[in-house]
C-alpha positions as CSV (number, residue, x, y, z in Angstrom):
1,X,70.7,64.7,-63.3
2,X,73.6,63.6,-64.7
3,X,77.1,64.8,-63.6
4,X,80.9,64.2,-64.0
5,X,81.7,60.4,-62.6
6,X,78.0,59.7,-62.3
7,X,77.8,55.9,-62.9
8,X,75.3,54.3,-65.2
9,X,74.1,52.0,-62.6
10,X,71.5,54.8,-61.1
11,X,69.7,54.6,-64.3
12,X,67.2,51.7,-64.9
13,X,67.6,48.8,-67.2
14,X,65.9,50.3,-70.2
15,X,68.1,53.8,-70.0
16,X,71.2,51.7,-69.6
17,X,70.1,50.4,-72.7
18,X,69.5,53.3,-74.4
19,X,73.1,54.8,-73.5
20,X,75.0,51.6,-74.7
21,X,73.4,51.8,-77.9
22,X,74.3,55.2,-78.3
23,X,77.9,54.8,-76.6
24,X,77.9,51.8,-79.1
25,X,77.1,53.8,-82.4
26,X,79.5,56.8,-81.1
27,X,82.6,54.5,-80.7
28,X,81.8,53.3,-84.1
29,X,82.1,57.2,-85.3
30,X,78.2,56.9,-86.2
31,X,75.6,59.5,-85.9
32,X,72.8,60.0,-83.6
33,X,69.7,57.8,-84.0
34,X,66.1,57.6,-84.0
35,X,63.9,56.3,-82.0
36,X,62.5,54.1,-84.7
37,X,65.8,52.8,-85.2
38,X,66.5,52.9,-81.5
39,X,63.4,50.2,-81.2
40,X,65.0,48.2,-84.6
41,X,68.3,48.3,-82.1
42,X,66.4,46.6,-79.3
43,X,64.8,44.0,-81.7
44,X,61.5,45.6,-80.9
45,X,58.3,46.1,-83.9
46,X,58.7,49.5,-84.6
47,X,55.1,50.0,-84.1
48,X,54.0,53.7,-83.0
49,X,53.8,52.4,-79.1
50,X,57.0,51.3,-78.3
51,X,58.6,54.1,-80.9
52,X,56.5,56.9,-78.1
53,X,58.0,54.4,-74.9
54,X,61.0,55.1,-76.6
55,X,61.2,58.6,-77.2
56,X,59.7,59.3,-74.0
57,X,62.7,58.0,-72.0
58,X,64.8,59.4,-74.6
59,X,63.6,63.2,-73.6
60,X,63.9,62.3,-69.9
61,X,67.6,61.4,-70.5
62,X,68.3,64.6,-72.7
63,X,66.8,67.1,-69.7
64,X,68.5,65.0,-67.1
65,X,72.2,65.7,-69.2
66,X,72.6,62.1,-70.3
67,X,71.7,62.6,-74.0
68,X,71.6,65.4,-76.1
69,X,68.9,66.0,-79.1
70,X,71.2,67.9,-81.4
71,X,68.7,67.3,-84.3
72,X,64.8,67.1,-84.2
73,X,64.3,63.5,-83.3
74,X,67.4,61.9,-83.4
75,X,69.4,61.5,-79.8
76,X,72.9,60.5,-79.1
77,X,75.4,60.9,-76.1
78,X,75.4,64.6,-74.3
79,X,79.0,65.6,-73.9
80,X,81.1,64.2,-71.5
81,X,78.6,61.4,-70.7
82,X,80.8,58.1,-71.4
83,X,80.2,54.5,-71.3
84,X,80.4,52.1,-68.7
85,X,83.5,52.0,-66.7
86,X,84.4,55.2,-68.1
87,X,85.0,54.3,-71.9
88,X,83.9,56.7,-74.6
């Protein structure tokens, strides 16, 4: 579960991928994303497999605090979750 001053680096690779995306895109003043565009991100086929990987891990970061799902479908940065070395 995600907390205040919790660093990235108990997550595995792939969520620490997910969050810089998402950091990424919220630095940039853009919205939330998709997991089909989450998977174009990554450089992935957005086939209907790696979309569900996707939006599986996705979920598990939203009820662990680390992403929220504001909008059916489309995920981005719970509040006060920042990027690495504290940077929002």
């Amino acid at each position: 579960m995600w907390r205040e001053g919790l660093a990235w680096s108990v997550l595995s690779a792939d969520y620490q991928r997910i969050l810089q995306v998402l950091t990424d895109r919220h630095r940039l003043g853009q919205g939330p994303l998709s997991c089909q565009e989450m998977t174009a991100a990554f450089g992935l086929d957005p086939v209907p497999a790696k979309v569900e990987a996707l939006r599986s891990k996705a979920k598990r970061l939203v009820a662990r605090g680390w992403l929220a799902a504001r909008q059916p479908g489309r995920f981005t940065l719970a509040q006060g979750v920042t990027g690495p070395g504290g940077a929002s």
